[in-house]
N, C-alpha and C positions, 0 to 999 in steps of 0.2 A: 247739768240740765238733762231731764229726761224728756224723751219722747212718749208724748200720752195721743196722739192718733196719727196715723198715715192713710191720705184719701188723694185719690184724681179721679177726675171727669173727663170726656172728649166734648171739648165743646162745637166739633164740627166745624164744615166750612160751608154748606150750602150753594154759596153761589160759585162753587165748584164742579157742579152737578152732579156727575159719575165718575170724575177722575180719581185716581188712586189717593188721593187726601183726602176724602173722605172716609174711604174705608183702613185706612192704614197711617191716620194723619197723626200730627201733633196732640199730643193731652197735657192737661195743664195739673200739677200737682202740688199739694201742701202737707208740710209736716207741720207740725203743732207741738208744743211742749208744756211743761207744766210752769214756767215762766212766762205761761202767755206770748210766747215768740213765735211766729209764723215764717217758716222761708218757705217759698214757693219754686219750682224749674219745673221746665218743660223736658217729656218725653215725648217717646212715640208710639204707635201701635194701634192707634184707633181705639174702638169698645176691645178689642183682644188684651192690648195693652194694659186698660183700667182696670180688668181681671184681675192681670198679673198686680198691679199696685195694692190694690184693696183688698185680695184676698191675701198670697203668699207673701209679698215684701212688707204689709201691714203687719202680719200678725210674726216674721225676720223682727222687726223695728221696735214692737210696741216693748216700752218700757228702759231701751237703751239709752246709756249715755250718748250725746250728741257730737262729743270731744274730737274722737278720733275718725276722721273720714274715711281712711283709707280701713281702717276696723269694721266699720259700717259696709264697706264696699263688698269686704269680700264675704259679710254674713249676708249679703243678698247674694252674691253670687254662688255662697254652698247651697243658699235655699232653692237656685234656678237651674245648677249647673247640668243637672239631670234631662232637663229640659230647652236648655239656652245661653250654650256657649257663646251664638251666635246669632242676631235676628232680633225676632220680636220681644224676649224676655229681655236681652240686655238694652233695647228701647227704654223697655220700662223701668230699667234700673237707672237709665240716667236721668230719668225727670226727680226720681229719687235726688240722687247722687245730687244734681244740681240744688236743690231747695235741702239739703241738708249745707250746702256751699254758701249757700243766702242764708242759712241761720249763721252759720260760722261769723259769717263775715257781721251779722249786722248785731252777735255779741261782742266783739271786738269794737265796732262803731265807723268800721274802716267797708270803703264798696271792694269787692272783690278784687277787681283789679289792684287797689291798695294793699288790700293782703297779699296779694302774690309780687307787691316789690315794684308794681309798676309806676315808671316817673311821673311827675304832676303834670298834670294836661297832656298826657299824651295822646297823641291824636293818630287814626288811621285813615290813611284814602283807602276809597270803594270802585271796585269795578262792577258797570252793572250787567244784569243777565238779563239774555229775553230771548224770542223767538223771533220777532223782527221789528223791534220797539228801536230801531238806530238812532234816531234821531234825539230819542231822552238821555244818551247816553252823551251824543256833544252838548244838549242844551241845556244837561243837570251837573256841566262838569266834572262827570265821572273820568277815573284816570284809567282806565282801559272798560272793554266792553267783550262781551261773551257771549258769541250765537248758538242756539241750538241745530243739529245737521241731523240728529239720528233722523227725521225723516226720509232723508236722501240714501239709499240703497250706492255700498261703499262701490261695489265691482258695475252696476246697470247705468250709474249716474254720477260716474266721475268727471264728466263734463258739465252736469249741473253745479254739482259742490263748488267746482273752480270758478265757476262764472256767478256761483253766489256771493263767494268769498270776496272777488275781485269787485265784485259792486258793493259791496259792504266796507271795502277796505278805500276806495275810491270816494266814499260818501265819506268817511270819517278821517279821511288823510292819512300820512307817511307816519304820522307820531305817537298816534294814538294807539295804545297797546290792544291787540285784536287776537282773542281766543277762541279756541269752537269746541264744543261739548257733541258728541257722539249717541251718548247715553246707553253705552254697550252694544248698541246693534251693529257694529262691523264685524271684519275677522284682518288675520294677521295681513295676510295678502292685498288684501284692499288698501288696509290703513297704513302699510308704506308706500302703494304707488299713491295714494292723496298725499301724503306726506311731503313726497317728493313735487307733485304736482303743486303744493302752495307753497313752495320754498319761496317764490318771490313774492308771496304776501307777509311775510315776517309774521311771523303767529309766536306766541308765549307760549302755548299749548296747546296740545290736543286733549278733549279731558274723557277718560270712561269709555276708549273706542271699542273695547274688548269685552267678552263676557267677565262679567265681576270676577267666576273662580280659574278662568284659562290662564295660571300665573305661569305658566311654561311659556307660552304665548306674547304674554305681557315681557317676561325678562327678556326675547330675544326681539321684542319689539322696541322695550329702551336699549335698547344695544345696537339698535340698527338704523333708527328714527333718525334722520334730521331734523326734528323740530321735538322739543321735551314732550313726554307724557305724561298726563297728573291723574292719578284716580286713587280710589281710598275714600271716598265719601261713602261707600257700602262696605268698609270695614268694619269688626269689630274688637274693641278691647287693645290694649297694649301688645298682649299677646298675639293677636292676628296681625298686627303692623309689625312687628317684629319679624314675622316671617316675609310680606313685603319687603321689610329693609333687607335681609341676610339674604335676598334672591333677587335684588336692585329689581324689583319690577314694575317702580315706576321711577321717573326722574322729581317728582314734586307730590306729596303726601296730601290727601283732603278730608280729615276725618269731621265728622258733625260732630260735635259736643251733646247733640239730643239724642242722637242714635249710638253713639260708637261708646258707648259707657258713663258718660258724663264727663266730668270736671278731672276726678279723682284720677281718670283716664286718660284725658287729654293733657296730664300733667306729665304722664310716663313715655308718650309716645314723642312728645314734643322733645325730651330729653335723648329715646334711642337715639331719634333724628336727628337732631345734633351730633351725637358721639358718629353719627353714620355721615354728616355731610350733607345730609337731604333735606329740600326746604319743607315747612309747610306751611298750606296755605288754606284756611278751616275754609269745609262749607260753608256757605250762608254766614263768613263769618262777622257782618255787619250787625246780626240776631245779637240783642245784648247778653244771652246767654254764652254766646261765643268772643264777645267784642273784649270782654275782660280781662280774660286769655291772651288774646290777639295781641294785646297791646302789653302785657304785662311780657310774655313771653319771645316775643319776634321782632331781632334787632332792626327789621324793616318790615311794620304792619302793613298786610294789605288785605282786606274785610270784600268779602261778595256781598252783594245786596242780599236785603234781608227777603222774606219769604213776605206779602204783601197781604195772604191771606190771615195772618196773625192778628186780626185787629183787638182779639183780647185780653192781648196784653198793652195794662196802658205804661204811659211816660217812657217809651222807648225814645232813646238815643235820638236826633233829628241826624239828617246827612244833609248836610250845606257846602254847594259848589264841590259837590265830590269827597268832605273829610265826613269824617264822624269820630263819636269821642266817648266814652261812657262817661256817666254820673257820678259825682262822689258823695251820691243817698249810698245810705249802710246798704249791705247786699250788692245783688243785682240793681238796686232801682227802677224796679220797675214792679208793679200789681194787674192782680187780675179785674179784669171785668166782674164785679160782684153776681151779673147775669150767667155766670155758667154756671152758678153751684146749685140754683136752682133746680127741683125736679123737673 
């Protein structure tokens, strides 16, 4: 089966207004073949992104065999590496990568997570994320819950962080699993006296307290933490988590399947991490681009809520009283909005 077009569009988020998903969001991508087969995946990158798809990785694709993914993978990546070992080009390689995964799968006949072995109806709980939505997280039965802190200035306002923590943890009870996201704005000094300071909130993680590339920083932070560190949602490639793993510099792995290379990618790094010990636990991994993975690969799924602003992909997964489960439609199971491809 050959490939006769490769196209993505940004379909935007609007009522986003100015935040960074607009200009740096998700793109929605389709390969096409001469079988008439369509698989679509989501990448990233915004309009920079769509560049990369339509011009370079289109004109990598046009004409190839669709067989071999991992073949596929890395003719996109001699055609970017010049330009994007890391970042915005391999964004755009995973919306690739992915919709060449939903072709595979949906010649086969089998939905993704089939292909990759996973058991019949397995199912994954969802923890959900928010900035201070507490209350959706006991009353949608989610199995843990995730706040955002990077507001909060690590060294100025470590008396607020604790007395946020402690009312969040109070509101949700002893059992509920309670995480907090940073989103890189600490530094090392801060994020072990918070550390230390929420020991008696029982937290699962700290996640991204550090600048994405301070991996000197990071390794003597998981080494010194009492409470795990998870970050890696701003990795990319096999290869960058690789280096992660050989310098323990976090205790739990996050890579996004739309940013960190795709499918083809999150196959290899799922595998180091294993041989290394280390958990992971995908971005957004509830997004059915991630959910198939999740559950094929991880002897105990457990899926982040999905990204809310997505509404154009339809027949996405439902999450009920906390589970979610992917489809067994060939592929992903899931389509796009016919309204993005318009001019």
């Amino acid at each position: 089966m050959k490939i006769t077009e490769v196209k993505a569009v940004d379909p935007g988020a609007p009522q986003l207004g100015d935040r960074w998903q607009n200009w740096l969001g998700q793109i929605a991508v389709e390969v096409r073949t001469d079988e008439n087969l369509t698989g679509i995946g989501v990448g990233a990158g915004g309009p920079a992104g769509v560049a990369v798809v339509n011009t370079v990785l289109r004109h990598a694709l046009l004409g190839q065999n669709t067989d071999d993914t991992d073949e596929l993978w890395e003719t996109m990546n001699w055609h970017t590496h010049y330009f994007g070992r890391k970042g915005l080009a391999i964004m755009a390689v995973s919306g690739v990568d992915l919709a060449l995964w939903d072709l595979r799968a949906k010649v086969k006949g089998k939905s993704v997570a089939q292909l990759l072995g996973a058991p019949p109806d397995r199912t994954a709980p969802v923890y959900w994320t928010t900035v201070a939505d507490v209350d959706n997280a006991i009353n949608g039965g989610y199995c843990g819950l995730k706040i955002n802190c990077n507001h909060f200035d690590s060294h100025k306002q470590r008396r607020e962080i604790v007395e946020w923590v402690a009312q969040v943890r109070d509101r949700i009870g002893p059992d509920l699993p309670l995480m907090i996201d940073a989103s890189t704005n600490w530094d090392l000094k801060g994020t072990l006296r918070i550390a230390e300071d929420l020991l008696p909130y029982d937290l699962k993680w700290i996640e991204e307290p550090l600048p994405i590339d301070d991996l000197d920083a990071y390794a003597e932070l998981t080494e010194r933490s009492p409470i795990p560190i998870a970050a890696g949602e701003h990795e990319y490639t096999a290869r960058g988590f690789a280096e992660l793993i050989d310098r323990r510099a976090h205790h739990i792995l996050q890579p996004d399947v739309t940013w960190c290379g795709g499918l083809t990618q999150i196959l290899k790094i799922y595998d180091l991490a294993s041989q290394a010990g280390i958990r992971v636990i995908q971005h957004r991994g509830a997004e059915v681009w991630g959910l198939h993975s999740v559950v094929a690969l991880d002897g105990e799924p457990l899926a982040e809520t999905p990204r809310p602003w997505m509404t154009w992909v339809l027949d996405q997964p439902t999450i009920e009283n906390g589970i979610t489960r992917p489809t067994a439609t060939p592929g992903f199971g899931v389509r796009f909005d016919p309204a993005i491809w318009r001019p």
